[in-house]
Structure formats: structure tokens, C-alpha cells
C-alpha positions as protocol buffer text, in pm:
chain_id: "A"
residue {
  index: 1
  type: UNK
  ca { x: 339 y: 429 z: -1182 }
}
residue {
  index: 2
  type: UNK
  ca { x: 64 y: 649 z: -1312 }
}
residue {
  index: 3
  type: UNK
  ca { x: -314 y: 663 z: -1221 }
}
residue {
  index: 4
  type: UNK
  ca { x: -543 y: 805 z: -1448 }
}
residue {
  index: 5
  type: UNK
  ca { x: -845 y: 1032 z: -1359 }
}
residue {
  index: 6
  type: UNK
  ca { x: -1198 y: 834 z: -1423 }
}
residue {
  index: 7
  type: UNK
  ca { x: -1497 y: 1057 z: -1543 }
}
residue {
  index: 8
  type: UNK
  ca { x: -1862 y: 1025 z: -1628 }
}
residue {
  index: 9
  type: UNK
  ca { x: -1942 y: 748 z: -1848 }
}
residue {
  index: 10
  type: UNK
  ca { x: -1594 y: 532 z: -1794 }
}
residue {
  index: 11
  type: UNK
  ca { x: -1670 y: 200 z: -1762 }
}
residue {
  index: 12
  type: UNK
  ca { x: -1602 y: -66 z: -1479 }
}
residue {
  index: 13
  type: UNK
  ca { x: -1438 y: -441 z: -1553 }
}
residue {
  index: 14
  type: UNK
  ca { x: -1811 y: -583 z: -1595 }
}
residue {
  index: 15
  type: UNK
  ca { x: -1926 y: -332 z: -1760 }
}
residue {
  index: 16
  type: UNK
  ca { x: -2079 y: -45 z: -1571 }
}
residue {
  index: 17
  type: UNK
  ca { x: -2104 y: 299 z: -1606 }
}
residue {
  index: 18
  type: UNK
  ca { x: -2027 y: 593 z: -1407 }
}
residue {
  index: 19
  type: UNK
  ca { x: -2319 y: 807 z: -1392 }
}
residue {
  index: 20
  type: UNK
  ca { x: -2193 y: 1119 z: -1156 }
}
residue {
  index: 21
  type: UNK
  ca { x: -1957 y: 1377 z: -1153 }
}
residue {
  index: 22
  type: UNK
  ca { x: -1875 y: 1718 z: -1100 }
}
residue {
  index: 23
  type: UNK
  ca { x: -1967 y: 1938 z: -1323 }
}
residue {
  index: 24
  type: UNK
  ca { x: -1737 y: 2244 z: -1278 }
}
residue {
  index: 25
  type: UNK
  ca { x: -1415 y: 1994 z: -1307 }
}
residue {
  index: 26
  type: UNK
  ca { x: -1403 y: 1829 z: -1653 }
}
residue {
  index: 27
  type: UNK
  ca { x: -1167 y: 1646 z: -1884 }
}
residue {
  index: 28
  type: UNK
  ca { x: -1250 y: 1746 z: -2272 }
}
residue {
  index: 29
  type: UNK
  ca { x: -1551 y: 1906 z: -2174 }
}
residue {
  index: 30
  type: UNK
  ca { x: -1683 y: 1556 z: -1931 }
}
residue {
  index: 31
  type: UNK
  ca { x: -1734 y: 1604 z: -1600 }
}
residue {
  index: 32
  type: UNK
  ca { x: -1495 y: 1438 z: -1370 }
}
residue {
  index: 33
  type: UNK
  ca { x: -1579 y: 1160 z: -1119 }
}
residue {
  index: 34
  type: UNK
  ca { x: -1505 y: 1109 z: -750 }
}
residue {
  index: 35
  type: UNK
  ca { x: -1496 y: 879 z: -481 }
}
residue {
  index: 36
  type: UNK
  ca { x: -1850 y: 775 z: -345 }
}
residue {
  index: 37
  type: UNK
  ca { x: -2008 y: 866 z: -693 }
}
residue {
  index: 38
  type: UNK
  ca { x: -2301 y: 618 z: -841 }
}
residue {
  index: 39
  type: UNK
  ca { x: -2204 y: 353 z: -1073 }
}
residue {
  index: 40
  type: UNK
  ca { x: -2480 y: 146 z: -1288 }
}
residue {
  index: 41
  type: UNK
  ca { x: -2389 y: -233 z: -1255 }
}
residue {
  index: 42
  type: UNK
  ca { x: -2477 y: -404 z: -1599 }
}
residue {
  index: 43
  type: UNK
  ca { x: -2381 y: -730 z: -1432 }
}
residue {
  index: 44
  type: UNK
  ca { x: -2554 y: -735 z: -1111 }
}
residue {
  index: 45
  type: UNK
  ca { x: -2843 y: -476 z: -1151 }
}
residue {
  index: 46
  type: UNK
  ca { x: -2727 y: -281 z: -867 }
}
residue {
  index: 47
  type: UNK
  ca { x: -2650 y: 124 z: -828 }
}
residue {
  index: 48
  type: UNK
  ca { x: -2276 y: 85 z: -668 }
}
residue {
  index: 49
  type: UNK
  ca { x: -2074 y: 366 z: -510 }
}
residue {
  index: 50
  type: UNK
  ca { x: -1691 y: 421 z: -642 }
}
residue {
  index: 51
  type: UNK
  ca { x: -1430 y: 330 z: -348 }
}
residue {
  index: 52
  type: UNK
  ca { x: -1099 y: 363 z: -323 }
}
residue {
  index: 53
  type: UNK
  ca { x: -843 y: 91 z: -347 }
}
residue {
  index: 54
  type: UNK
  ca { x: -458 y: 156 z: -425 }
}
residue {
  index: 55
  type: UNK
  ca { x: -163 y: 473 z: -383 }
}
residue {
  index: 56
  type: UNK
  ca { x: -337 y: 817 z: -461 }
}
residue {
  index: 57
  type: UNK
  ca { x: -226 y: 1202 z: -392 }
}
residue {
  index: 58
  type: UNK
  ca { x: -510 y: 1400 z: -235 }
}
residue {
  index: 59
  type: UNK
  ca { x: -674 y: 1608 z: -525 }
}
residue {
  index: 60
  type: UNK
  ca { x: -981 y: 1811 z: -362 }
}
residue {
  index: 61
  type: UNK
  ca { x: -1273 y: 1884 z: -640 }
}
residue {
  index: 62
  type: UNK
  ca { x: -1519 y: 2104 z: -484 }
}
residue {
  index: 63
  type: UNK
  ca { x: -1443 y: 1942 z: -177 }
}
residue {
  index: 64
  type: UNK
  ca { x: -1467 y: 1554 z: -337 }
}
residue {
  index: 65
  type: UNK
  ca { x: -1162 y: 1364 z: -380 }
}
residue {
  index: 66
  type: UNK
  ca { x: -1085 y: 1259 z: -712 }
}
residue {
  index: 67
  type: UNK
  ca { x: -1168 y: 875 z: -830 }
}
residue {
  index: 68
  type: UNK
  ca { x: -916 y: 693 z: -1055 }
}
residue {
  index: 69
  type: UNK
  ca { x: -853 y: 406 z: -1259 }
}
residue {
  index: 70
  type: UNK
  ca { x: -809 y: 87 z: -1025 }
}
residue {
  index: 71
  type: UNK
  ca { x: -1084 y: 222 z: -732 }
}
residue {
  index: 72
  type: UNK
  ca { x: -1354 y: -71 z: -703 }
}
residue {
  index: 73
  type: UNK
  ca { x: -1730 y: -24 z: -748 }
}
residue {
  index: 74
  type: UNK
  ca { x: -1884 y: -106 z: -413 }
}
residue {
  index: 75
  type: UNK
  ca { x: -2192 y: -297 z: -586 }
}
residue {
  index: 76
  type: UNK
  ca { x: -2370 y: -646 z: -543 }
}
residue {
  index: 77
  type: UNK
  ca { x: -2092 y: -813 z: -757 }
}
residue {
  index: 78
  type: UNK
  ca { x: -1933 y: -1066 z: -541 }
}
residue {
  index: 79
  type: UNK
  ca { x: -1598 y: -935 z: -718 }
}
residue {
  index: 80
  type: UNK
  ca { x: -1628 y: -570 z: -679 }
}
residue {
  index: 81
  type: UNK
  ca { x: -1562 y: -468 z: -1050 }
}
residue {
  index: 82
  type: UNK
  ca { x: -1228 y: -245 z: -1113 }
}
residue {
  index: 83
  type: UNK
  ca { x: -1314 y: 120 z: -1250 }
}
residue {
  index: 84
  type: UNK
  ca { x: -1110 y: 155 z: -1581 }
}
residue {
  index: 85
  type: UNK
  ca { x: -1031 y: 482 z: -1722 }
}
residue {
  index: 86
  type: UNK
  ca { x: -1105 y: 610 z: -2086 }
}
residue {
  index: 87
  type: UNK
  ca { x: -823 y: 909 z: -2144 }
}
residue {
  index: 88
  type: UNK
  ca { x: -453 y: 860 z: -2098 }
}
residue {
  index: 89
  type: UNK
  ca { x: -362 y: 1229 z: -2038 }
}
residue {
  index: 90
  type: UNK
  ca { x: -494 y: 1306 z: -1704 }
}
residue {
  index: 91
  type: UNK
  ca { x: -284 y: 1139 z: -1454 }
}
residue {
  index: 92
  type: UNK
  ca { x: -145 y: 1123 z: -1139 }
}
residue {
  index: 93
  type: UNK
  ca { x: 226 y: 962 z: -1129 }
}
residue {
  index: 94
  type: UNK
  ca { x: 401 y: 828 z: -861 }
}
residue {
  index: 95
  type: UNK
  ca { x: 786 y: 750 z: -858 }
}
residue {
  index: 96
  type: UNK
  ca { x: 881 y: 413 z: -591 }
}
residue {
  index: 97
  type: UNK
  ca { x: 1007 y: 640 z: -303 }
}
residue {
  index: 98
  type: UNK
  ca { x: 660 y: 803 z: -265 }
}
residue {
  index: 99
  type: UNK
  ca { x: 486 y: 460 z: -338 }
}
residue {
  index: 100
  type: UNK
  ca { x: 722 y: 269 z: -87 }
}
residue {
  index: 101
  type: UNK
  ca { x: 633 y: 626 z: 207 }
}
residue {
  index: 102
  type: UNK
  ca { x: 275 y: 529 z: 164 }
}
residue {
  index: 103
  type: UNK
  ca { x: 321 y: 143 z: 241 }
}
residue {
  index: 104
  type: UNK
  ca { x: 253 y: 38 z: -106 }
}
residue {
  index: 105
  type: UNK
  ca { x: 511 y: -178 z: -372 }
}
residue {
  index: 106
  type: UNK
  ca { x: 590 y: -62 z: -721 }
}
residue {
  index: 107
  type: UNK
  ca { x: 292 y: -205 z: -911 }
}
residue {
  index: 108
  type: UNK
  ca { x: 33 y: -41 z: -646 }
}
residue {
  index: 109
  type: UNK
  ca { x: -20 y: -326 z: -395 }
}
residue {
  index: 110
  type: UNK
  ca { x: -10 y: -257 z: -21 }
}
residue {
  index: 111
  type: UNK
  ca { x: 325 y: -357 z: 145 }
}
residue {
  index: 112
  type: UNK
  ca { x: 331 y: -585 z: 458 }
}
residue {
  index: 113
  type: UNK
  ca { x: 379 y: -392 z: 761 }
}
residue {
  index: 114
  type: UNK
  ca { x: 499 y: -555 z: 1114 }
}
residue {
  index: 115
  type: UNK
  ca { x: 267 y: -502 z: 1385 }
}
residue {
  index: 116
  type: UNK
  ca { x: 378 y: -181 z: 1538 }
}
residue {
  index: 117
  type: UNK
  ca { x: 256 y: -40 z: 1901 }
}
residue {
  index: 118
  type: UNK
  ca { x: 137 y: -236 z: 2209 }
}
residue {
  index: 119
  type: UNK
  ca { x: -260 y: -194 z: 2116 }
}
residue {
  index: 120
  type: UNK
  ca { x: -443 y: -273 z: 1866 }
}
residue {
  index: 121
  type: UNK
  ca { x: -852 y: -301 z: 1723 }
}
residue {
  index: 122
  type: UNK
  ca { x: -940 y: -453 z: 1433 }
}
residue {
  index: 123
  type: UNK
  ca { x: -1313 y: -393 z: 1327 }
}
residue {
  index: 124
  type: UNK
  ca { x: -1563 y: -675 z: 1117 }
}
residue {
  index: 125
  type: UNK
  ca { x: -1905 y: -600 z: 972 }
}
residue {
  index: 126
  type: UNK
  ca { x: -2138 y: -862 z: 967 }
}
residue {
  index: 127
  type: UNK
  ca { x: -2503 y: -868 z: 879 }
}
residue {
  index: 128
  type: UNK
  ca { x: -2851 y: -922 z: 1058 }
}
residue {
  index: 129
  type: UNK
  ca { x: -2787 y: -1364 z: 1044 }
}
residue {
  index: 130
  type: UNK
  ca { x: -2410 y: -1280 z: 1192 }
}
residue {
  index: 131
  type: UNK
  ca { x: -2295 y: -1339 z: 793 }
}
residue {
  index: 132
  type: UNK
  ca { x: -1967 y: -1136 z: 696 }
}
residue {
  index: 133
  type: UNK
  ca { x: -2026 y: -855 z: 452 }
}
residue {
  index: 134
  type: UNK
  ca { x: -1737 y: -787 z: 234 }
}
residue {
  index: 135
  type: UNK
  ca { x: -1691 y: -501 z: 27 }
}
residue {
  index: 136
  type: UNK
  ca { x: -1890 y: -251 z: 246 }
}
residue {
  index: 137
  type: UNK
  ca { x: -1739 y: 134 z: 229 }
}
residue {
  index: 138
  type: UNK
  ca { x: -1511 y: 228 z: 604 }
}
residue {
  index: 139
  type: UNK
  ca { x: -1376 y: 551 z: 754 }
}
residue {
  index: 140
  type: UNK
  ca { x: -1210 y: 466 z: 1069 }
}
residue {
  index: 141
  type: UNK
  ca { x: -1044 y: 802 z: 1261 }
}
residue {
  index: 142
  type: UNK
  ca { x: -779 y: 796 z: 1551 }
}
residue {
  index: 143
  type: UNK
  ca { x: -753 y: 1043 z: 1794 }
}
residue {
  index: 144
  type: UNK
  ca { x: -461 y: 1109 z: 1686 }
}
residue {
  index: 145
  type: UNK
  ca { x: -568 y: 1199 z: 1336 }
}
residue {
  index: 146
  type: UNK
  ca { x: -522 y: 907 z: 1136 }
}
residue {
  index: 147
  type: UNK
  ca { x: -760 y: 812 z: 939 }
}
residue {
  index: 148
  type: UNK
  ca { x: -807 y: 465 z: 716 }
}
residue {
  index: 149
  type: UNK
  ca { x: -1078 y: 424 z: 506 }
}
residue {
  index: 150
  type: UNK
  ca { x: -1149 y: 132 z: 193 }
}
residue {
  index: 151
  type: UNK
  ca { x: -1373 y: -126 z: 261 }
}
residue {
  index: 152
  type: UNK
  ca { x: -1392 y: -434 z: 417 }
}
residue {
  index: 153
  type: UNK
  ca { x: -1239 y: -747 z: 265 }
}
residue {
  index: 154
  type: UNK
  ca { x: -1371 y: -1149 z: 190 }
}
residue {
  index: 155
  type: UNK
  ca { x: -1418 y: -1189 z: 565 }
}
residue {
  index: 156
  type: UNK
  ca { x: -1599 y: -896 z: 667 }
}
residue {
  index: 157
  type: UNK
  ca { x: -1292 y: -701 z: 828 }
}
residue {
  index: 158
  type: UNK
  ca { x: -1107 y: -377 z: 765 }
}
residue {
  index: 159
  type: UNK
  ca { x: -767 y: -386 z: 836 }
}
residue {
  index: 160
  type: UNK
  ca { x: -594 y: -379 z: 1211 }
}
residue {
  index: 161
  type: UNK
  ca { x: -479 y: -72 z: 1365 }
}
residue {
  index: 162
  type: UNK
  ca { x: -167 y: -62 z: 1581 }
}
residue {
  index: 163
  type: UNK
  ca { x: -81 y: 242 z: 1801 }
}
residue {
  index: 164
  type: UNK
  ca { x: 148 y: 248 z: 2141 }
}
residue {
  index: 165
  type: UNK
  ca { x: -108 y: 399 z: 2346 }
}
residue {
  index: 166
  type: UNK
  ca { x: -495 y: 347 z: 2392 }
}
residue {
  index: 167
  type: UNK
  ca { x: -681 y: 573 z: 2127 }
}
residue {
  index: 168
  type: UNK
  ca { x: -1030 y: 617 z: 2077 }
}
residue {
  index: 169
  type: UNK
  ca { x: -1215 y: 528 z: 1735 }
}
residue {
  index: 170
  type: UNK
  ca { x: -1472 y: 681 z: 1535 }
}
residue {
  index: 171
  type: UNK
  ca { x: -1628 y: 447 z: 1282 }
}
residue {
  index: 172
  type: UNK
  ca { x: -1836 y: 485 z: 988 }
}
residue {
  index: 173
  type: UNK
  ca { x: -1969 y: 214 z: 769 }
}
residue {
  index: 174
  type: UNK
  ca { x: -2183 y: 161 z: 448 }
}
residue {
  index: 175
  type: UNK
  ca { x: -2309 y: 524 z: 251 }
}
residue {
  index: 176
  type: UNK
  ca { x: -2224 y: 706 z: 603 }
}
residue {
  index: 177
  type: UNK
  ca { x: -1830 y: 621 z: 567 }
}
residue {
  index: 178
  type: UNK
  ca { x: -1864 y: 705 z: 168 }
}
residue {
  index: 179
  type: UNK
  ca { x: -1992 y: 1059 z: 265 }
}
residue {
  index: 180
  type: UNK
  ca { x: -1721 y: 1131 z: 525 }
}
residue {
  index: 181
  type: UNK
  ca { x: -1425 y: 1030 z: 232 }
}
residue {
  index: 182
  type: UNK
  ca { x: -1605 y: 1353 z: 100 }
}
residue {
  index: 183
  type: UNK
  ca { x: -1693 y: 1554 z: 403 }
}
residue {
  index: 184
  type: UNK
  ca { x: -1413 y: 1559 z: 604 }
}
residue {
  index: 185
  type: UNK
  ca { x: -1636 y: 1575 z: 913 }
}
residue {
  index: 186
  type: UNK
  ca { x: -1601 y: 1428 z: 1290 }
}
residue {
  index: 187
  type: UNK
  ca { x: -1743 y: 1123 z: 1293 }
}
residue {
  index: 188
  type: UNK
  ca { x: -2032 y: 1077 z: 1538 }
}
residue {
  index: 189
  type: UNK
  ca { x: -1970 y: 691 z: 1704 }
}
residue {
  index: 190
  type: UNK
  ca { x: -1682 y: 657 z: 1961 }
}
residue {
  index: 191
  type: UNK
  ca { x: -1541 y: 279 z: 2101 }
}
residue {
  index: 192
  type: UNK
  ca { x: -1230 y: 305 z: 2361 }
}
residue {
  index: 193
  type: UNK
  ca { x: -924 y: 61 z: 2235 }
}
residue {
  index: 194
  type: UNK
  ca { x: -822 y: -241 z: 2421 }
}
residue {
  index: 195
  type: UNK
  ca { x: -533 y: -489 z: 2300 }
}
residue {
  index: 196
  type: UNK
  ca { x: -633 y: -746 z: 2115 }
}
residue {
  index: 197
  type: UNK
  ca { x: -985 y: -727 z: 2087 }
}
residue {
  index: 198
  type: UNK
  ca { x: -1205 y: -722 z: 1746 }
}
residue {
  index: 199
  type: UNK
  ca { x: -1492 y: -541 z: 1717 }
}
residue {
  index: 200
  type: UNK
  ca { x: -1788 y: -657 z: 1540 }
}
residue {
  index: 201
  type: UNK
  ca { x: -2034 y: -439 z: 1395 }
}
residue {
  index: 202
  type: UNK
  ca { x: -2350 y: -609 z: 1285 }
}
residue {
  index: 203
  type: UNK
  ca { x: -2523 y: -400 z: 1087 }
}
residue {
  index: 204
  type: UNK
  ca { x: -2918 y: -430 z: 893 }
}
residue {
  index: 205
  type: UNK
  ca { x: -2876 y: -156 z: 613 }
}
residue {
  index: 206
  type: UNK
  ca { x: -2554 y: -66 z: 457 }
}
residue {
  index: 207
  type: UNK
  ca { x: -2741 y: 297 z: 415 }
}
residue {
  index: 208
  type: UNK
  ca { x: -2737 y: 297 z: 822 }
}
residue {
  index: 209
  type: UNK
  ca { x: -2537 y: 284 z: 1120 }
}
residue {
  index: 210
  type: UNK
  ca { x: -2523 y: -47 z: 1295 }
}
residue {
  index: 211
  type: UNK
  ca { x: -2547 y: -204 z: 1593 }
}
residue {
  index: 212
  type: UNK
  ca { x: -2253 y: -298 z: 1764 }
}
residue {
  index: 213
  type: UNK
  ca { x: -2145 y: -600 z: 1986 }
}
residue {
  index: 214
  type: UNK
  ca { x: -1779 y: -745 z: 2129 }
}
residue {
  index: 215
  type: UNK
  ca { x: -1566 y: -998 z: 2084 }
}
residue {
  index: 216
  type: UNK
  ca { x: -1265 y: -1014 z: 2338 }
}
């Protein structure tokens, strides 16, 4: 499987255009992109953010990791739009042992995984009305150093998180999760782990952090 590198002015499935990227890093003299740069939505009139969705190696550009074909454009399309990629020579390749080590199946999608450990937290962003919000950016960190970030899915929830021990969480959401993909940076809001529970974050501004409440 190969992924190919996405730079300023590719093109998203509906049409968009990337409109950031670094300068000092380029492909044929173009700037390449990375993850959490803008995006101009022809088909919804919105600014989106690139996110990440799919196997990648980590590839630091002046401290911004790398965007490629297949990431989504966070936007107001109620599809987020794929990001396609306009040059076939600047690639990232993956052979099915490395894909299979980092839980995903030949053509890119995520593997099942049995529940593994004795707690778990699985986190859901809604809005202001108690609505799910799908799409919206994540960066969850363990205490023990492992992070998952992507965003959330039709239903408002990122995915669950097993461990065998309580952990605690720091969670990011909206623009704040986007710049810690980049950052690399402790994250600022801490919730203990209990089994079973879900977490809902209602939030009023993707740009902000939100207020949280519990559901046990």
C-alpha cells in the first residue's frame, strides 16, 4: 500500500482546495501540506482543517506531521470530503506486516480489535441542544503515553479505550486537538477512568473547550 504526500493546491473529493503549507518542505518547488492545515470547501462554503484518517509513518515537517492522500477535510460537509493527491512520486509505502502492527487490513481500513483490559472510557461530543457532532478533530492522551487522535464518527463518539488499570485522560477537541497533532504538548483537561462509563462532552464552539457532563 502506498500513501502519497498532499500539497498546496491538491484538491479534496468535492472539490476543495488546500490553501496551506510549509514553505521550507516542497514537492517540485510546492509547498507541502500537513495535518490541521486550511482547506477551502467549494461544496459547503466552509474553511475545513485536514485530519487524519488511515495507516501513516510519522514524518515531522518543521515540527507538523505530514498530510496524505485519504486524510478527510474536517468541514461542514456532512460527508467529510477525502483529500486526493496530485503527484505519484512522493510516497509513503507500507508492506501488510507493518499495516497488520498498526491494527489496520491491507487496503488501509482499521482492523477489529477485542476489548482488551478491565477499564475502559469512551468519550462523545455533542453540541449546545445535546445533538451529536460528528466529524469534530480529537487528541485523547493516556498516562501511559498513548495517544489516539481522528475525529469523532456519525454518532458523536471517538473510539473506546481499553487499558488493565485506571488511567487518567487528557482530552482535546475541535481546533485545540488539531493544534496538539502538531504541538506535541501536555494537554491541559484531566478526567479519572472508571469501567464502563462514557463521557460526554457538550461543547458550544468547535474553536473552544467544552463543557463536560457524565453518563454512568
Amino acid at each position: 500500500m502506498r500513501r502519497f504526500y498532499l500539497k498546496v493546491g491538491d484538491k479534496s473529493s468535492t472539490g476543495g482546495t488546500i490553501i496551506e503549507g510549509i514553505q521550507s518542505c516542497t514537492h517540485h518547488g510546492t509547498p507541502l501540506t500537513f495535518l490541521g492545515a486550511q482547506v477551502v470547501c467549494s461544496a459547503c462554503g466552509s474553511t475545513g482543517r485536514i485530519v487524519p484518517k488511515g495507516p501513516r509513518w510519522p514524518d515531522n515537517m518543521m515540527g507538523k506531521e505530514a498530510a496524505l492522500d485519504g486524510d478527510l477535510c474536517a468541514c461542514n460537509c456532512y460527508l467529510h470530503p477525502v483529500m486526493l493527491a496530485s503527484q505519484s512520486t512522493m510516497s509513503q509505502s507500507f508492506e501488510s506486516h507493518h499495516l497488520t502492527d498498526m491494527g489496520f487490513a491491507c487496503n488501509g481500513t482499521p482492523l477489529r480489535k477485542d476489548p482488551v483490559g478491565n477499564f475502559d472510557e469512551r468519550v462523545r461530543v455533542l453540541d449546545g441542544s445535546g445533538r451529536p457532532l460528528s466529524g469534530v478533530p480529537f487528541h485523547i492522551k493516556a498516562r501511559s503515553g498513548a495517544i489516539h487522535k481522528g475525529v469523532t464518527d456519525s454518532e458523536g463518539y471517538c473510539p473506546r479505550i481499553y487499558t488493565t488499570h485506571a488511567e487518567k485522560l487528557d482530552i482535546a477537541i475541535g481546533y485545540k486537538a488539531v493544534e496538539r497533532w502538531n504541538a506535541r504538548v501536555p494537554l491541559p483537561t484531566t478526567f479519572q477512568r472508571t469501567t464502563r462509563r462514557v463521557l460526554t462532552m457538550t461543547c458550544l464552539g468547535i474553536s473552544c473547550l467544552p463543557v463536560f457532563s457524565f453518563r454512568c
